[in-house]
C-alpha positions as CSV (number, residue, x, y, z in Angstrom):
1,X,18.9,-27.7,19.7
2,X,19.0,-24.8,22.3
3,X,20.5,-21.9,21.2
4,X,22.3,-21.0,24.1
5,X,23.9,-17.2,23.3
6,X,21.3,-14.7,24.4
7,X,20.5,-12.5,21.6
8,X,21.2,-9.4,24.2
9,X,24.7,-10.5,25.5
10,X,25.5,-11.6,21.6
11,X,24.9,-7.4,20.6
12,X,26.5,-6.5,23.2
13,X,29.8,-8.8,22.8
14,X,29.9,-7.3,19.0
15,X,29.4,-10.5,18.0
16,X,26.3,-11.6,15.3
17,X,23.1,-13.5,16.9
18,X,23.3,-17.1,16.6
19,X,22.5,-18.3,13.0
20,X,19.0,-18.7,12.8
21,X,18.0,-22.9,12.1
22,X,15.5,-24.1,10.2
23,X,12.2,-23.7,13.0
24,X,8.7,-23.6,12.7
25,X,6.3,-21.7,11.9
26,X,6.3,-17.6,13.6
27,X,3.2,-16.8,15.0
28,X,2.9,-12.6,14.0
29,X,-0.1,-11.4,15.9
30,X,-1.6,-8.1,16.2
31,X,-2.3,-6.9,20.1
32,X,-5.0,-4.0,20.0
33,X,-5.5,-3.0,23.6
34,X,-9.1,-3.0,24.3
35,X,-9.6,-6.3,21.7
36,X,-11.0,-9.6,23.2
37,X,-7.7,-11.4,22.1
38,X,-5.8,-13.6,24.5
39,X,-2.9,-11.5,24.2
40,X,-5.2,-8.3,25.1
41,X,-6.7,-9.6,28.4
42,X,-3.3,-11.0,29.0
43,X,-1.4,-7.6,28.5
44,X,-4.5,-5.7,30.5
45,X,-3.7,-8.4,33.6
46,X,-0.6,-6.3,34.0
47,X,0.1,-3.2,35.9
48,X,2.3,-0.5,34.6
49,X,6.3,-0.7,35.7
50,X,5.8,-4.5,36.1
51,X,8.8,-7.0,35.9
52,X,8.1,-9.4,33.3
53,X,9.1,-12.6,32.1
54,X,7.6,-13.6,28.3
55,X,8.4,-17.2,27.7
56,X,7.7,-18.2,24.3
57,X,7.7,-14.2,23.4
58,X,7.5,-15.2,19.8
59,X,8.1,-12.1,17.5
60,X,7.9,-10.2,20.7
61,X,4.3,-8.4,20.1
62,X,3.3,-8.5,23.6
63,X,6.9,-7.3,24.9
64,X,6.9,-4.7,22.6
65,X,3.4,-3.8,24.0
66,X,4.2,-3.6,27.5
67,X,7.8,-2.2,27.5
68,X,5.7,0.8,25.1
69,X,2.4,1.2,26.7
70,X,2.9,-0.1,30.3
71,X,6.7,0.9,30.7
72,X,7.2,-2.5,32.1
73,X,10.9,-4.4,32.1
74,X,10.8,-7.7,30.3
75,X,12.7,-10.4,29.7
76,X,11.9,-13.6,28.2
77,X,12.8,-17.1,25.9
78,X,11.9,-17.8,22.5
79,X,13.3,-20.9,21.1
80,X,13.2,-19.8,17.1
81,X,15.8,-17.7,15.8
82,X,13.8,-15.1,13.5
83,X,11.8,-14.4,15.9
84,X,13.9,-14.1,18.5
85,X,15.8,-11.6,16.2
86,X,12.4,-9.5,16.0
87,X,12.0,-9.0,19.7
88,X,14.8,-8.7,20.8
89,X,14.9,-4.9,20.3
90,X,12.1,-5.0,23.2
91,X,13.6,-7.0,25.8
92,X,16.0,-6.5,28.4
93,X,17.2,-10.2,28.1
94,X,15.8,-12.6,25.3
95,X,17.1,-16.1,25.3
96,X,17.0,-18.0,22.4
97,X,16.7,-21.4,24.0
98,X,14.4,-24.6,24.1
99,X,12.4,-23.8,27.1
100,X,13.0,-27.7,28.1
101,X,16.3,-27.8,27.9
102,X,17.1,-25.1,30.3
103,X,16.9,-24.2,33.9
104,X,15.4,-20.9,33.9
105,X,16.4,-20.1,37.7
106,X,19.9,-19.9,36.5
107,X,19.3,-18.1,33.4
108,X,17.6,-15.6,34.8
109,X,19.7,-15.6,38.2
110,X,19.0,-13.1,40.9
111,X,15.4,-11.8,39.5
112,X,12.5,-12.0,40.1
113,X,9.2,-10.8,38.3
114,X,5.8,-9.6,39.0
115,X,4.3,-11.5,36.1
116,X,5.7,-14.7,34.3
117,X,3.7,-15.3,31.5
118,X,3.2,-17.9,28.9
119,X,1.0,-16.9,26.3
120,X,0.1,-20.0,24.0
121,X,3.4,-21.8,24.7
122,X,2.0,-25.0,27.2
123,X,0.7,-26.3,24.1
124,X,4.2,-27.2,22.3
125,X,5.7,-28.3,24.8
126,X,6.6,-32.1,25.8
127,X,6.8,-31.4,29.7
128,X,4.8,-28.3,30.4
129,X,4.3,-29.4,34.0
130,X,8.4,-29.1,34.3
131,X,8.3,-25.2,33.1
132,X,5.3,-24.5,35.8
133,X,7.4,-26.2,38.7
134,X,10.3,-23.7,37.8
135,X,7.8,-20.4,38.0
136,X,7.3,-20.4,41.7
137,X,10.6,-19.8,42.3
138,X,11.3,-16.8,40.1
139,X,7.8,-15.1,41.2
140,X,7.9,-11.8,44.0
141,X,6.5,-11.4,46.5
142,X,2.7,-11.4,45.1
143,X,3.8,-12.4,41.6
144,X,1.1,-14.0,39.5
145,X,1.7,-16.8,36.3
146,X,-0.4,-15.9,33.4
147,X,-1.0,-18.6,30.8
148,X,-2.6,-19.1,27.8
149,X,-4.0,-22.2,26.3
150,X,-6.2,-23.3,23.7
151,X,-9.3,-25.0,24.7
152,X,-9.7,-29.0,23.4
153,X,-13.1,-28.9,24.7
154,X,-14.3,-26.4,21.9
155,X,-17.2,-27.8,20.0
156,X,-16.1,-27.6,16.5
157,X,-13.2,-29.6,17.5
158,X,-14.9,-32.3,19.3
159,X,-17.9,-32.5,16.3
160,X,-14.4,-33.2,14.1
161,X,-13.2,-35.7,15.8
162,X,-17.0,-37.0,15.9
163,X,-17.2,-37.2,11.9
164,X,-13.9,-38.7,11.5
165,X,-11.6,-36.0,11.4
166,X,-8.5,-34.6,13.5
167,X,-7.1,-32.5,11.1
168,X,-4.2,-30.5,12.2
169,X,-3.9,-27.2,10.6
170,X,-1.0,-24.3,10.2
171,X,-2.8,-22.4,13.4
172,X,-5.7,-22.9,15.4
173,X,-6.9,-25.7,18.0
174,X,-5.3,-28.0,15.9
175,X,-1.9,-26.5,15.4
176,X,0.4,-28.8,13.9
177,X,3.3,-28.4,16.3
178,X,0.8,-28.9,20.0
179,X,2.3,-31.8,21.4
180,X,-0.4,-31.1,24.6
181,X,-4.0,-30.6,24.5
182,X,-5.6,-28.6,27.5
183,X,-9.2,-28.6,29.0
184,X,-10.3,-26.4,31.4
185,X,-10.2,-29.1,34.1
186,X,-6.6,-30.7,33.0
187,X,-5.7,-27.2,32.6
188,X,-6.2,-26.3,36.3
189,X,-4.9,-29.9,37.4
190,X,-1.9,-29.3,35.8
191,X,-1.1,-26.1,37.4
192,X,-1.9,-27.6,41.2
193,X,0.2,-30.4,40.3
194,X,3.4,-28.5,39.7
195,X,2.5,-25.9,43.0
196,X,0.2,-23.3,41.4
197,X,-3.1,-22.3,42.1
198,X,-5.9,-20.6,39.5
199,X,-7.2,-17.4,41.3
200,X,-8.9,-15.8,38.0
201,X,-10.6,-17.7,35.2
202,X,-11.0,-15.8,31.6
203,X,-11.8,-17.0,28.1
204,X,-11.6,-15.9,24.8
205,X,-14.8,-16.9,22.7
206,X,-14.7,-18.0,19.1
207,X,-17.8,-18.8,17.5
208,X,-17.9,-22.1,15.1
209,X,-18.9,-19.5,12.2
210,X,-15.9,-17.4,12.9
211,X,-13.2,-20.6,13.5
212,X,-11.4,-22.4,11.3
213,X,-14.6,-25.1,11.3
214,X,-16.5,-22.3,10.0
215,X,-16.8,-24.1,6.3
216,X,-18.3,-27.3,8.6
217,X,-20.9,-25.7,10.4
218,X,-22.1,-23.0,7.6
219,X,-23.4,-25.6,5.1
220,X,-22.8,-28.8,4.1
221,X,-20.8,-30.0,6.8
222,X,-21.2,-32.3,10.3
223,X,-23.3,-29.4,11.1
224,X,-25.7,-30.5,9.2
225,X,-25.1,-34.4,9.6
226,X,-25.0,-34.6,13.1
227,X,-28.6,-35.1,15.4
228,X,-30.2,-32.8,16.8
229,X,-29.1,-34.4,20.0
230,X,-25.7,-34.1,19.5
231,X,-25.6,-30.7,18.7
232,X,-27.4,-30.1,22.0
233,X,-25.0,-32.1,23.5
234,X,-22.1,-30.3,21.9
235,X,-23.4,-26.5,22.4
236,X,-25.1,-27.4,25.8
237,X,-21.4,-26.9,27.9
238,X,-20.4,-23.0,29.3
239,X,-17.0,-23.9,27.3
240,X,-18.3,-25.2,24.1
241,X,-17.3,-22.0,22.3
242,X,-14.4,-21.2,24.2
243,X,-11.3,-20.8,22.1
244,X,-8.6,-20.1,24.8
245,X,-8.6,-20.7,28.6
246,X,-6.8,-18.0,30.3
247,X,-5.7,-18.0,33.2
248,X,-3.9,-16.2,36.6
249,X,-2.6,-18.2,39.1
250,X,0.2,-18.1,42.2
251,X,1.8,-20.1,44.4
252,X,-0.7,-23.0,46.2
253,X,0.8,-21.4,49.7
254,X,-0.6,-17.5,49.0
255,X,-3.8,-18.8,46.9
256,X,-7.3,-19.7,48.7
257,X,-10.2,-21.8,46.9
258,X,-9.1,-22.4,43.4
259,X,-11.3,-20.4,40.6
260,X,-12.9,-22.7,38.2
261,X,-16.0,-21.7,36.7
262,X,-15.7,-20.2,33.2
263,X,-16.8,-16.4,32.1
264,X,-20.4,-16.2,32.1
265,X,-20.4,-14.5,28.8
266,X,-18.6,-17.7,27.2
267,X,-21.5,-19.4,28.5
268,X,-24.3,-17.3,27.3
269,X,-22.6,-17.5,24.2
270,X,-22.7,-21.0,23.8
271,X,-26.0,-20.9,25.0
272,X,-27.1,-18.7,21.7
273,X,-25.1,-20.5,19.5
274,X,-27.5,-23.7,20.5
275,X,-31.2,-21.8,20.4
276,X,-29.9,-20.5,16.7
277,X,-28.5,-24.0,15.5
278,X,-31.9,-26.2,17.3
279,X,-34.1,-23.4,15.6
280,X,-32.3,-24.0,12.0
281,X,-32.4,-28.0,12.7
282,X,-36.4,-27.3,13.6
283,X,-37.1,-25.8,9.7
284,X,-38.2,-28.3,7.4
285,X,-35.9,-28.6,4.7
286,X,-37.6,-28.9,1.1
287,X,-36.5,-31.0,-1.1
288,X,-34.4,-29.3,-4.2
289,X,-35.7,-30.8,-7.8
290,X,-33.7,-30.9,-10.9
291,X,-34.8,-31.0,-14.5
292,X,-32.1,-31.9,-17.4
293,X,-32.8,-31.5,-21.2
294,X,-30.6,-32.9,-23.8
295,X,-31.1,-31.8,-27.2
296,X,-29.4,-32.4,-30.8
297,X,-30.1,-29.6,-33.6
298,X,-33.4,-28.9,-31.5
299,X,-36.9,-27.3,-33.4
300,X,-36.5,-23.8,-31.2
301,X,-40.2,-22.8,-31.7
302,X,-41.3,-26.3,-29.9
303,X,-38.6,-26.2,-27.5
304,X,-39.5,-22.4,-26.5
305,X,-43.1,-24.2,-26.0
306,X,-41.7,-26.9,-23.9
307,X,-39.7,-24.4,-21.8
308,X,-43.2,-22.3,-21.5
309,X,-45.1,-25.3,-20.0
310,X,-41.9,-26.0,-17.9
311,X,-42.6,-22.2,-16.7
312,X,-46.3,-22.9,-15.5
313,X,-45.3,-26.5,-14.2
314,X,-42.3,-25.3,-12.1
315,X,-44.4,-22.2,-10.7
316,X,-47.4,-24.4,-9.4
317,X,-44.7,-26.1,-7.8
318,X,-43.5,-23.2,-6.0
319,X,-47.0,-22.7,-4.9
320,X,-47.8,-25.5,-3.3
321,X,-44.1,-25.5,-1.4
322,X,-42.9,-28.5,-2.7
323,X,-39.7,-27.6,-3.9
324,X,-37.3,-25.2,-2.4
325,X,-34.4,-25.2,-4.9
326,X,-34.7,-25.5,-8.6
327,X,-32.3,-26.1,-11.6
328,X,-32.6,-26.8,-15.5
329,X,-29.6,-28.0,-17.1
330,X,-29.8,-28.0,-21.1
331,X,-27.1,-30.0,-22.0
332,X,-26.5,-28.9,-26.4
333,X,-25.4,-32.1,-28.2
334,X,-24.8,-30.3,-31.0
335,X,-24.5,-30.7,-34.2
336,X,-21.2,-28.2,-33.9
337,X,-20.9,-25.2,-31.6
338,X,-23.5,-23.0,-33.3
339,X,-26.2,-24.0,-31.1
340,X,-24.8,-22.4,-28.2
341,X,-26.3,-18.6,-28.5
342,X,-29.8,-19.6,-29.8
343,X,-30.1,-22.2,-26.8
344,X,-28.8,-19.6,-24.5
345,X,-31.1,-16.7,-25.9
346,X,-34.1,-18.6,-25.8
347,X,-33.0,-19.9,-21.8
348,X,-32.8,-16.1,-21.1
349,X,-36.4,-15.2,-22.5
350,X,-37.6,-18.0,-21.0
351,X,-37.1,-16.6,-17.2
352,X,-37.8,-19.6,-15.4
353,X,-38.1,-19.5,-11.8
354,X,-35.1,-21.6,-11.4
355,X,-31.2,-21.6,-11.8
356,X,-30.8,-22.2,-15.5
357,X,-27.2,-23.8,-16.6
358,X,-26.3,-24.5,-20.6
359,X,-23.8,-27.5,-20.6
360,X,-22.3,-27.4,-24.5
361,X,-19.0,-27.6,-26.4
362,X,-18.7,-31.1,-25.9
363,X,-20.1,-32.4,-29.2
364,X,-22.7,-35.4,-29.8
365,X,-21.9,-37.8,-26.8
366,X,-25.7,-39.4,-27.1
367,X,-28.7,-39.2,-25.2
368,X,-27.4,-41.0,-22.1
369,X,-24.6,-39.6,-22.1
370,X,-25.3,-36.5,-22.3
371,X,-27.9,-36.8,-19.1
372,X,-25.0,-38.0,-17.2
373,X,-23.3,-34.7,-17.5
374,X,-26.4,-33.0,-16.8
375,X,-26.4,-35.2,-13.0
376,X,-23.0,-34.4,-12.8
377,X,-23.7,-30.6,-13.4
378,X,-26.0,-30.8,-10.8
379,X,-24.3,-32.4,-8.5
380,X,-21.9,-29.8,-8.7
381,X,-23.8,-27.2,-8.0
382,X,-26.6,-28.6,-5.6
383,X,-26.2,-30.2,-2.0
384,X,-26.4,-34.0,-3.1
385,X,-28.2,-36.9,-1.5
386,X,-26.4,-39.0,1.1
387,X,-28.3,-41.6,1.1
388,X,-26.1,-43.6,-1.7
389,X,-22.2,-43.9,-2.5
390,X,-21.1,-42.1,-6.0
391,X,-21.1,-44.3,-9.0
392,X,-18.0,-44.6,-10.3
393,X,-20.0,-43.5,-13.8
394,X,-21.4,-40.6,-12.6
395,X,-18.2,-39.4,-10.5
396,X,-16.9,-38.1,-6.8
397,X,-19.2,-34.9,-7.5
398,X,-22.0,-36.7,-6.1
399,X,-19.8,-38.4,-3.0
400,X,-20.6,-34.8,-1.1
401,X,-23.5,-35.2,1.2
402,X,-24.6,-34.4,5.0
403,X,-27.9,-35.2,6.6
404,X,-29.8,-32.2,6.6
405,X,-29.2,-32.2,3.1
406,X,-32.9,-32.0,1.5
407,X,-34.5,-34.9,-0.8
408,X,-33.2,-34.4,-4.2
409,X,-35.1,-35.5,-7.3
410,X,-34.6,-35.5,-10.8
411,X,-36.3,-34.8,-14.0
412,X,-35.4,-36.1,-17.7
413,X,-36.9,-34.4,-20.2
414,X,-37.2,-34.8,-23.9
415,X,-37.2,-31.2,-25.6
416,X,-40.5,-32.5,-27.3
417,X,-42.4,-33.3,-24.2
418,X,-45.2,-30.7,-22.9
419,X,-46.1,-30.6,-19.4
420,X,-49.3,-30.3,-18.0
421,X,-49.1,-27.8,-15.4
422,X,-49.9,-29.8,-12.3
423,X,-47.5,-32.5,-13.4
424,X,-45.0,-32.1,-11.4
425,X,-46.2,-31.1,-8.3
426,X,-48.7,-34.5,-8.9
427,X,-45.4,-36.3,-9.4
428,X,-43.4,-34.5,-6.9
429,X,-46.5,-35.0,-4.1
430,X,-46.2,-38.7,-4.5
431,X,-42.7,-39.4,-4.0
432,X,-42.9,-37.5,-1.1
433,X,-45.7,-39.9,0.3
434,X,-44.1,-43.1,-1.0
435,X,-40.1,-43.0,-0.1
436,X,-39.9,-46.4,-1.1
437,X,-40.4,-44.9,-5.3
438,X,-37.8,-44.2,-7.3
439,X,-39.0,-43.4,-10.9
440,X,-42.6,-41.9,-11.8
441,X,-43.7,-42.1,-15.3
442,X,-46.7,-40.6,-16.8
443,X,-49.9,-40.5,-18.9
444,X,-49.1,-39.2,-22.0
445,X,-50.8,-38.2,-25.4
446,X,-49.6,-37.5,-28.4
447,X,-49.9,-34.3,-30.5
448,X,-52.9,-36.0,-32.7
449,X,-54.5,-36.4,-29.1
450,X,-54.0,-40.3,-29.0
451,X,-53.3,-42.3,-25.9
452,X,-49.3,-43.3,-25.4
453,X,-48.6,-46.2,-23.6
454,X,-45.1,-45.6,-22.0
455,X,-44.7,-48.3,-19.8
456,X,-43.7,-51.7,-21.5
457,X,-43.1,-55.5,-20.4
458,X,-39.5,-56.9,-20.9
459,X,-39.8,-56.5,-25.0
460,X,-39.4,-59.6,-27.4
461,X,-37.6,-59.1,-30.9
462,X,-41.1,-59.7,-32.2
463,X,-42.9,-57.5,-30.1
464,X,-40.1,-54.5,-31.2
465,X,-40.5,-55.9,-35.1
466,X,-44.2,-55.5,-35.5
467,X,-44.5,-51.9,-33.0
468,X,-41.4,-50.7,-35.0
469,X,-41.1,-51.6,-38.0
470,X,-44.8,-53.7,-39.2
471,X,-47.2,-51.9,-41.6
472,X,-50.9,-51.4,-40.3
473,X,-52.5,-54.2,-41.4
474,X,-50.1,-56.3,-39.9
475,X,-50.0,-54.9,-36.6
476,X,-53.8,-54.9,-36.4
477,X,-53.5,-59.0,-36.5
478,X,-51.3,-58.7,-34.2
479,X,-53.1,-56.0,-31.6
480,X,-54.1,-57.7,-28.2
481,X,-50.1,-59.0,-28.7
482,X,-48.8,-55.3,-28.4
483,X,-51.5,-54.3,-26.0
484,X,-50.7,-56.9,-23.6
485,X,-47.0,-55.7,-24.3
486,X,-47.2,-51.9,-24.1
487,X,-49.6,-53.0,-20.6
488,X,-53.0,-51.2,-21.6
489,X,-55.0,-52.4,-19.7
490,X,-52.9,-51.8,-16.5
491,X,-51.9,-48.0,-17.1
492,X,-55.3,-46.8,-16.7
493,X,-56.4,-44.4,-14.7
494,X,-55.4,-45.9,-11.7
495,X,-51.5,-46.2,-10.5
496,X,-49.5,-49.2,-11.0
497,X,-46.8,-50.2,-9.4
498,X,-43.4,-51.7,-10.9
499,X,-43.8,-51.6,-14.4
500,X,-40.7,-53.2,-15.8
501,X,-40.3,-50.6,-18.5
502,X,-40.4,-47.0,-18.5
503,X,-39.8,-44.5,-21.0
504,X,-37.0,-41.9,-21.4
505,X,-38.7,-38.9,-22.8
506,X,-40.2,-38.4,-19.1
507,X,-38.9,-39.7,-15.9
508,X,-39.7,-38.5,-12.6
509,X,-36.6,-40.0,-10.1
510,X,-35.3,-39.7,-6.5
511,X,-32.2,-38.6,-7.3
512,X,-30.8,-41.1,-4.8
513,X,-31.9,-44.0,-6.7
514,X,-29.9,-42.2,-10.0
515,X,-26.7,-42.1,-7.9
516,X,-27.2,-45.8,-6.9
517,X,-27.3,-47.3,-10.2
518,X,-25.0,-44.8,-11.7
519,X,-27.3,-42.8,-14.2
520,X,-27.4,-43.9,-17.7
521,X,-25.1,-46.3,-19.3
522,X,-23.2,-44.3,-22.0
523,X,-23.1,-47.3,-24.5
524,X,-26.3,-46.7,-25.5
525,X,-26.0,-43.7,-27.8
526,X,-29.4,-43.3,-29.0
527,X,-32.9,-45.5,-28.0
528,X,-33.2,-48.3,-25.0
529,X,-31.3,-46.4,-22.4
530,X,-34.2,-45.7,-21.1
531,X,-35.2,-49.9,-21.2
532,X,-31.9,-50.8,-19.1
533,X,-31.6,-47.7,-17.0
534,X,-35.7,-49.2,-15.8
535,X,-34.5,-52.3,-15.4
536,X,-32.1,-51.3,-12.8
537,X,-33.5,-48.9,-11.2
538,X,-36.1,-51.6,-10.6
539,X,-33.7,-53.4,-8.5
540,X,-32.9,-50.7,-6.1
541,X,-36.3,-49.0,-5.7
542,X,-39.9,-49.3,-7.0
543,X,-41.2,-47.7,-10.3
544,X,-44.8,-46.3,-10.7
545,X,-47.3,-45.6,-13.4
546,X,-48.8,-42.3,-12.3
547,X,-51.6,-41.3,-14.5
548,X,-52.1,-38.3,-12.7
549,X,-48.9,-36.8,-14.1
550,X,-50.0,-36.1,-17.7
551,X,-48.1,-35.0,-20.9
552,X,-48.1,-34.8,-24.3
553,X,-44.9,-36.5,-26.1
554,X,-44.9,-35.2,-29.7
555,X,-41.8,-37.4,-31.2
556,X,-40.9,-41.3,-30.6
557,X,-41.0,-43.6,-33.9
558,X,-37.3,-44.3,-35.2
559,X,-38.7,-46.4,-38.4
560,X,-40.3,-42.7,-39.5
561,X,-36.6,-40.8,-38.9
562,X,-34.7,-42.8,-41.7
563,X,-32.3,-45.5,-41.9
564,X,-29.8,-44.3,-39.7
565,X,-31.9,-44.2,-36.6
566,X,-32.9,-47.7,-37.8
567,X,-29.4,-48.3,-38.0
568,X,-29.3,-47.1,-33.8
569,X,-32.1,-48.5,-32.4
570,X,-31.5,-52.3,-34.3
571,X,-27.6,-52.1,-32.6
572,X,-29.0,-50.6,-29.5
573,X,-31.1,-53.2,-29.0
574,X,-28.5,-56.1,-29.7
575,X,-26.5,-54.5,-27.2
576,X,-29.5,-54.5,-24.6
577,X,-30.5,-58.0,-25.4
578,X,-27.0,-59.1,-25.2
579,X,-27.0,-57.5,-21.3
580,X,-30.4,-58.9,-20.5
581,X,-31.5,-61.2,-22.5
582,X,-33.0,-62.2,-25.5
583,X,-36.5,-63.3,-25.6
584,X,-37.5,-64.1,-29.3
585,X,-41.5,-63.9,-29.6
């Protein structure tokens, strides 16, 4: 595939350049003088009025450089066409040729050149050795190679290759057209094996922020999932950061003791990099908390009340530092699309201390449902838990994870529930102790200041009958029944652990245990969600009865609502007996 025709003999024969062929990529670089770039220290390594040879001069930047600045004579290979084309204006003699197919003693016949220089060409080639052995030859007297090469030692590459990855990229470390892959020791090697010998060692320093890993080690990333150790491990090297190796050598016969050691200023830099990163590993990470509302032609004067004692919860929270990150979703079920600027208006004079996000447009989906796009909301917009795989319910957005993400948990919340203002942080303060909980639920009172019992045994069709639907007198026969049911006299004032049944309107989770069983099941449109979304939870973690977490629930009671949401809660609880079981009496 050479391209035999130099580009200067072809002008000067009156005939056109060869026809360029399809080729890679062109690598167009800018060369500022006094810049840390490879092809600055390179171009300051050499002295005014040198002889030159450029091979792989690319789109001839750094020929045009020196035959401009350093009135140097250059001539050089390039194997693609177009660029070939572009520098040929700079050279004396270009070549358009596969540096592997040809022998450059006869191609350049008679001369003989102060520098030789390969600037980021090793890399691409099969046989870089074979080009090296050919230099000696065509160097004068006190001629000097000068090469280029990217460093396969950097960290960000090697943390890559830790979490899985080798991903080859346009340009970069990871160029999609390197055939070879250079550290500083195979580097060096490789030059004493074809007669050369390193007499100055420079480096070019990239920092992981500033590379093409930058997205990896900002946030979010291996950064973030790999130990403390490793990082250590990784940063801990003088050529961890080191982005290209470059490098003067001669002839084996006119050199002394190689030069090995790298720049101390790569080192120092590496050296940084690792106190910042260890010092950013050392902060604790607080855990970020989530609250989701879903309402359906909501009463705004209670739900401004709600979103008032959300206020004071949310801001003893903050107090106490158990929280870093906070976000509401209100996810509007509708009816129609004319909810939209009330809910946002009262959001907005609400000025929670957290990021507030309005989810509508979607129409009535249900209750469940419409939680499930308040997870996937958040999922979206805060770093999720790795602890679990994404639910194929729930959706890839929560597949994103890294393990310095923080703890993540997750409020459901009726818009008729008030908080006490210590709720939270009571509830928050307890998962952190006990890792091994996955739902809290509360104490809770209703608005005529009765006791609520919200945790339940595994319901019976008569136990649902008689609290549902049974006048008083009946119910009163039937009284220790529904107390032993609706577990009074274990969700006292103490805590107790795995009740089978929680309720909806509140639930305190570790949003890891959410992801696990995939949310709520969408099927249920409206009443005992909450029933089998407890029931499995309860499989993956442990539930608790927390009576130090205290609301007051102002709704429940589908016999009062009419006969449509007697209608829902008899089919919804077909469809959860049917998944469960049924149990009669």
């Amino acid at each position: 595939m050479a391209c035999w025709r130099s580009i200067g003999a072809a002008a000067e024969s009156g005939l056109n350049p060869v026809p360029p062929i399809p080729t890679a990529h062109v690598y167009r670089r800018t060369l500022e003088p006094d810049s840390q770039t490879s092809l600055a220290k390179l171009a300051r390594r050499v002295r005014p009025g040198s002889r030159v040879l450029d091979l792989g001069a690319g789109p001839g930047v750094l020929g045009r450089y020196l035959v401009e600045a350093l009135d140097c004579t250059v001539d050089g290979v390039e194997y693609n066409p177009t660029a070939a084309a572009e520098a040929a204006p700079w050279y004396r003699h270009l070549e358009c040729a596969d540096l592997e197919s040809i022998a450059l003693n006869e191609i350049f016949a008679g001369q003989r050149y102060d520098c030789i220089i390969c600037a980021d060409i090793l890399e691409h080639l099969r046989r870089p050795g074979a080009v090296l052995a050919q230099c000696p030859r065509l160097l004068a007297a006190g001629g000097r190679v000068l090469a280029s090469v990217p460093n396969a030692a950097h960290a960000g590459l090697i943390a890559e290759l830790l979490a899985g990855d080798f991903r080859y990229r346009p340009e970069g470390l990871l160029d999609e057209t390197h055939l070879r892959f250079f550290t500083c020791a195979s580097l060096l090697r490789l030059l004493e094996e074809h007669g050369l010998r390193s007499v100055a060692l420079d480096a070019t320093v990239v920092e992981l922020s500033q590379s093409e890993f930058a997205d990896q080690w900002v946030a979010g990333g291996w950064a973030e999932t790999l130990p403390a150790e490793v990082i250590r491990t990784l940063l801990d090297r003088p050529e961890a950061l080191i982005y290209q190796f470059i490098v003067t050598a001669v002839p084996v016969a006119e050199a002394g003791d190689p030069v090995e050691h790298v720049p101390a200023e790569a080192a120092a830099a590496a050296q940084a990099t690792l106190v910042e990163r260890l010092a950013l590993l050392a902060r604790p990470v607080l855990p970020v908390l989530s609250i989701a509302i879903v309402t359906h032609a909501p009463d705004l004067n209670l739900l401004a009340t709600v979103l008032e004692r959300l206020d004071r919860a949310l801001r003893h929270v903050r107090q106490r530092e158990l929280v870093g990150e906070a976000r509401l979703v209100v996810v509007d079920n509708g009816p129609g699309t004319d909810w939209r600027e009330p809910l946002q208006r009262l959001l907005k004079e609400a000025a929670l201390p957290a990021t507030v996000d309005l989810v509508s447009g979607h129409g009535n989906v249900g209750y469940g449902a419409g939680h499930n796009l308040a997870l996937v909301r958040v999922a979206d917009s805060l770093i999720p838990n790795p602890e679990h795989s994404p639910s194929p319910l729930v959706g890839e957005a929560w597949g994103r994870g890294s393990g310095r993400s923080p703890v993540a948990y997750h409020v459901i919340l009726n818009p008729d529930v008030l908080l006490e203002e210590d709720a939270l942080s009571e509830g928050l303060a307890f998962l952190a102790a006990h890792p091994e909980v996955g739902l809290v639920t509360p104490a809770a009172w209703g608005q005529d200041g009765q006791r609520q019992y919200l945790c339940k045994r595994y319901p019976t069709v008569l136990d649902l009958a008689l609290r549902g639907f049974a006048p008083a007198w009946l119910r009163r026969r039937f009284q220790a029944r529904l107390d032993r049911y609706e577990l009074r006299d274990q969700t006292g004032d103490a805590v107790f652990w795995d009740p089978p049944i929680a309720s909806g309107c509140f639930m305190l989770c570790r949003r890891a245990a959410l992801e696990r069983v995939g949310g709520f099941r969408p099927e249920y449109f409206l009443y005992f969600e909450d029933f089998d979304l407890s029931l499995r939870l309860g499989k993956v973690a442990r539930l608790a009865y927390l009576p130090q977490v205290r609301i007051l629930h102002r709704g429940g009671h589908a016999a009062r609502k009419g006969l449509r949401h007697i209608r829902l809660f008899v089919r919804a609880a077909a469809m959860f007996f049917n998944r469960h079981g049924w149990r009669w009496w």
